[in-house]
N, C-alpha and C positions, 0 to 999 in steps of 0.2 A: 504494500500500500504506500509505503514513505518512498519507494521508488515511483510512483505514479504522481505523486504529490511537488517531488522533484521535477520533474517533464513538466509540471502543469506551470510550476515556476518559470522554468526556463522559456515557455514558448508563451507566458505571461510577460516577461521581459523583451522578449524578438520582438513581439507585437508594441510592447511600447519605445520600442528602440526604432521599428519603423514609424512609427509616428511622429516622434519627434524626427526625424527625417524628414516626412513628407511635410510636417508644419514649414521645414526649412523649403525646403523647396517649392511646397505653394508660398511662398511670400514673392514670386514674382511680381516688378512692377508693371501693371498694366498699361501698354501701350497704343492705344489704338491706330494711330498710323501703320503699327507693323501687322499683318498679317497672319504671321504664326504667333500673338499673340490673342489671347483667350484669357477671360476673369481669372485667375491662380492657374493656371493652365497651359500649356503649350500645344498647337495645331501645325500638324504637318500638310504644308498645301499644295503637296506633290501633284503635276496635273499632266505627268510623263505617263506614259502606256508601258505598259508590260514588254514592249516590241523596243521602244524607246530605250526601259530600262538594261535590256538584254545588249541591243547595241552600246550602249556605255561602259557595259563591264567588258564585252567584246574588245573593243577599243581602248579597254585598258590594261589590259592581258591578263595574266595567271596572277595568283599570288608570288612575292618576293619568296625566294626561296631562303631556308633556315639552316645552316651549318650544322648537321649534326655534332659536331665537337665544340661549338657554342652551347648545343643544347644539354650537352653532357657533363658540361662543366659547373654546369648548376643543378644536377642532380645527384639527389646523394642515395644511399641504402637506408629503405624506412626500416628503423630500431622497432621492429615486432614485440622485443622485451619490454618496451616503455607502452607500446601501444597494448599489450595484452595484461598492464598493472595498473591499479586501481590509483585514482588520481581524488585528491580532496580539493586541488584545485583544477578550474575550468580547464581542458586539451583541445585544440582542435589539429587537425593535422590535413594537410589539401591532401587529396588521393588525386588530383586533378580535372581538367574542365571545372567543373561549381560545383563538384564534387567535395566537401569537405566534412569528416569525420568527428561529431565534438564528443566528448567524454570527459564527466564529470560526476562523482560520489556512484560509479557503479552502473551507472546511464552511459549508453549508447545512441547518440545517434545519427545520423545520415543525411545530407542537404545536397538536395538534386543529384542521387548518384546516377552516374555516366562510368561504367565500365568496360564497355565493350571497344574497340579495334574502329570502328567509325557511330559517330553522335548521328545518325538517321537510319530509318528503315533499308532505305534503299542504297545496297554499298557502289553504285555506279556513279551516280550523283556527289556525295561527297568523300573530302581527303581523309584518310586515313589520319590516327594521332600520331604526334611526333616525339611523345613518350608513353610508356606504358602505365597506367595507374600505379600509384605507391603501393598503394595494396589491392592483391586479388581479391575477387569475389571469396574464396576458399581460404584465403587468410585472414579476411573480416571477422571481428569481435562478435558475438552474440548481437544484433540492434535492435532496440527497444523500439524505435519509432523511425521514420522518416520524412522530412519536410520536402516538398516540391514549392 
């Protein structure tokens, strides 16, 4: 039960840590001369075609490509011993993409996990990741919940 109680905390806290967020970010000053401007608000007034937008990225080419040995030099070996020991204080740890693993008094839990080798159904369509998650699926802690 005091593990349920806990969760109820933390995801009591999220919600007002986005709040006070969004307080910040609706205090936009409204402008009426501009356009994508809206009462607290922002409007996109994109009025390009689908065909339009395809020719732009056309014409822009591929993504810049990424140095594997850049990308390796900032990855390290997740310490599985710190991740599978009971923490009294807050852990989070990125597994990657918005994937990231928080653990705290015994609670697990999981924000937008993205595990898999490409982020869409369809693997023709998008890139493949350019590192593999910190942790597998099969090395995951026990999780108690998951936020999307």
């Amino acid at each position: 039960m005091l593990k349920y109680i806990i969760a109820f905390i933390i995801i009591s806290c999220v919600f007002a840590i986005s709040n006070i967020v969004l307080s910040y970010t609706n205090s936009v000053k409204f402008d009426i001369k501009k356009t994508h401007h809206g009462i607290n608000s922002f409007k996109s007034r994109s009025t390009a075609s689908f065909f339009q937008w395809l020719k732009m990225r056309m014409k822009e080419g591929s993504y810049p490509s990424v140095n594997q040995n850049d990308i390796m030099s900032i990855v390290s070996k997740t310490d599985m011993k710190l991740i599978n020991s009971p923490s009294d204080l807050p852990r989070a740890t990125w597994i990657g993409h918005a994937a990231v693993l928080v653990q705290y008094r015994g609670i697990n839990f999981l924000t937008d996990p993205h595990l898999t080798k490409r982020p869409g159904p369809v693997n023709i369509i998008v890139s493949e990741r350019v590192t593999e998650p910190a942790i597998s699926y099969h090395e995951m802690p026990e999780i108690d919940f998951i936020v999307i």
